[in-house]
C-alpha positions in Angstrom: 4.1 -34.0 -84.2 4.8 -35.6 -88.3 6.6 -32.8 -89.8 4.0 -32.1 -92.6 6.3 -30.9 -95.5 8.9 -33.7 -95.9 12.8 -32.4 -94.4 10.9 -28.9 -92.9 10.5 -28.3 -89.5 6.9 -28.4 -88.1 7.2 -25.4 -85.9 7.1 -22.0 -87.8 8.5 -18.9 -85.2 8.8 -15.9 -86.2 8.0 -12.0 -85.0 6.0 -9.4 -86.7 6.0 -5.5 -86.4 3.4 -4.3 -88.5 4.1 -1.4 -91.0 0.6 0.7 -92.0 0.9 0.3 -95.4 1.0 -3.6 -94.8 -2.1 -3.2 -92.4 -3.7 -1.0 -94.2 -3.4 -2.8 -97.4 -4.1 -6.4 -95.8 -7.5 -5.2 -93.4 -8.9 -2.9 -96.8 -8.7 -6.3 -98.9 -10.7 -8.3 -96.5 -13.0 -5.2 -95.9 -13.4 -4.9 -100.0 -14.2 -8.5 -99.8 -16.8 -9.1 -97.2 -18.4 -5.9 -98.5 -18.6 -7.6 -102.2 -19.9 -10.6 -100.8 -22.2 -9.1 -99.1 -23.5 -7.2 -102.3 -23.9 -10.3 -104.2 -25.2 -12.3 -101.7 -28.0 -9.4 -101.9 -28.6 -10.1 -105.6 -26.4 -6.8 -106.3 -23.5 -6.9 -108.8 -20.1 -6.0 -107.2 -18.8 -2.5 -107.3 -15.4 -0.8 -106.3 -15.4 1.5 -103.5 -15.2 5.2 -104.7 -12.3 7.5 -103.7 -14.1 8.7 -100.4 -14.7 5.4 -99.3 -11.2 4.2 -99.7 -10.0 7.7 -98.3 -12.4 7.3 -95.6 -11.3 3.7 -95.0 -7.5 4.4 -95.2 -8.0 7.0 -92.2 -9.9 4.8 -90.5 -7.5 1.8 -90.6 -4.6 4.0 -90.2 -5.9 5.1 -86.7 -6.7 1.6 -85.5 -3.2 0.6 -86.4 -1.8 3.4 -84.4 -4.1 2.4 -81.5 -3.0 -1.4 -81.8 0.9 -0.3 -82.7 0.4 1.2 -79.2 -0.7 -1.9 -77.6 1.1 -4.2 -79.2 4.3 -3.1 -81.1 5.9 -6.6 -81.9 3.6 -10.2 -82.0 5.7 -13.2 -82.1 3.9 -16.0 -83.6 4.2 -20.3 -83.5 2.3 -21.8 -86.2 2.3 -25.6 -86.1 -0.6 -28.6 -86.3 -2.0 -28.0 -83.1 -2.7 -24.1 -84.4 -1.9 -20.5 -84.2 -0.3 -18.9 -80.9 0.6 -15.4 -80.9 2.4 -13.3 -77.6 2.8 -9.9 -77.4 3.4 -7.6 -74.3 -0.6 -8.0 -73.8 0.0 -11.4 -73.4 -0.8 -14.7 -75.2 -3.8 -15.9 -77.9 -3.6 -19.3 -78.9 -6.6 -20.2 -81.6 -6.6 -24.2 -82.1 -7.1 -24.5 -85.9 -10.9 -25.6 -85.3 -11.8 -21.9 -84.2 -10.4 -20.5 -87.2 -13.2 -20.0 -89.4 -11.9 -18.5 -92.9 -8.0 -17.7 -94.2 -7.9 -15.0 -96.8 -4.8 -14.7 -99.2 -4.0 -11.0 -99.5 -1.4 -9.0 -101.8 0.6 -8.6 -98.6 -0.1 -11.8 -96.5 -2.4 -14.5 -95.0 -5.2 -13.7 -92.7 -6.4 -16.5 -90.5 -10.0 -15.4 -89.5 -11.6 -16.7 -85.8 -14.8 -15.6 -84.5 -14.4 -12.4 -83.6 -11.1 -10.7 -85.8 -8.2 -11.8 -87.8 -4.5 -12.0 -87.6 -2.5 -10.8 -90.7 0.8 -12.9 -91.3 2.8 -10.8 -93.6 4.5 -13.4 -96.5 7.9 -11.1 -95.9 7.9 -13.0 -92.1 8.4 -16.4 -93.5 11.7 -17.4 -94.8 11.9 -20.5 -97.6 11.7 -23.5 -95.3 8.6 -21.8 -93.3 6.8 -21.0 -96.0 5.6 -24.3 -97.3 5.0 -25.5 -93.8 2.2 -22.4 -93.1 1.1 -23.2 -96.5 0.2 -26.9 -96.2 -1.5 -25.5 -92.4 -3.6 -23.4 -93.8 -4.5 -25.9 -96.9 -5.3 -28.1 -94.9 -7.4 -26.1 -92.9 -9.1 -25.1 -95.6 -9.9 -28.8 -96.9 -11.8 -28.9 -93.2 -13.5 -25.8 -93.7 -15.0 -26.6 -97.4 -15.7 -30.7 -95.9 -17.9 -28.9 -93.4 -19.7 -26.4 -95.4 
């Protein structure tokens, strides 16, 4: 495996532990998103949620990040050209970079779509070398994704 940012290792390791504010912020984004899209694909113009719908959504992410916290306090993640492996104490998802489907650039982070979910990877995981190596992984994917479309 060609190292794909000249000097930088090809392997990025790290391990996450979630905060809610970071979940919260990163799953409401994409939810905000999709729910736009959706709208204009419609033929309706885009419109902010209202206070009870972020209130609403807030409570309802907040609880499904205490119900995944539970299940999986820490994920420790290898991102390299073959794709996206992620262990925690459930045990081991590894997602080849042709079953991601979409990557979303959030305030907080990165979220690498499949099928069925995302994973968030918080920016604040990857120090300076790493961060240019997930970058040109997920550019590159990208590249794929819009070739295909």
């Amino acid at each position: 495996m060609q190292p794909l940012v000249a000097g930088l290792r090809p392997d990025v390791k790290f391990s996450v532990a979630y905060t809610r504010a970071e979940y919260v912020s990163i799953v409401s984004e994409i939810v905000t998103a999709q729910l736009a899209s959706q709208r204009a694909a419609a033929g309706k113009p885009a419109k902010a949620p209202g206070m009870f719908a972020r209130a609403l959504m807030v409570a309802i992410l907040s609880a499904a990040f205490a119900y995944k916290k539970r299940k999986m306090p820490v994920c420790d993640f290898t991102i390299n050209a073959g794709g996206i492996e992620r262990i925690t104490r459930m045990g081991t998802l590894t997602v080849p970079w042709s079953a991601v489907v979409a990557i979303h650039r959030c305030a907080q982070g990165y979220v690498v779509m499949k099928k069925n979910g995302g994973m968030p990877l918080p920016y604040r995981c990857f120090d300076a070398a790493q961060a240019p190596v997930v970058a040109a992984l997920l550019e590159r994917r990208e590249r794929e994704l819009m070739a295909a479309a």
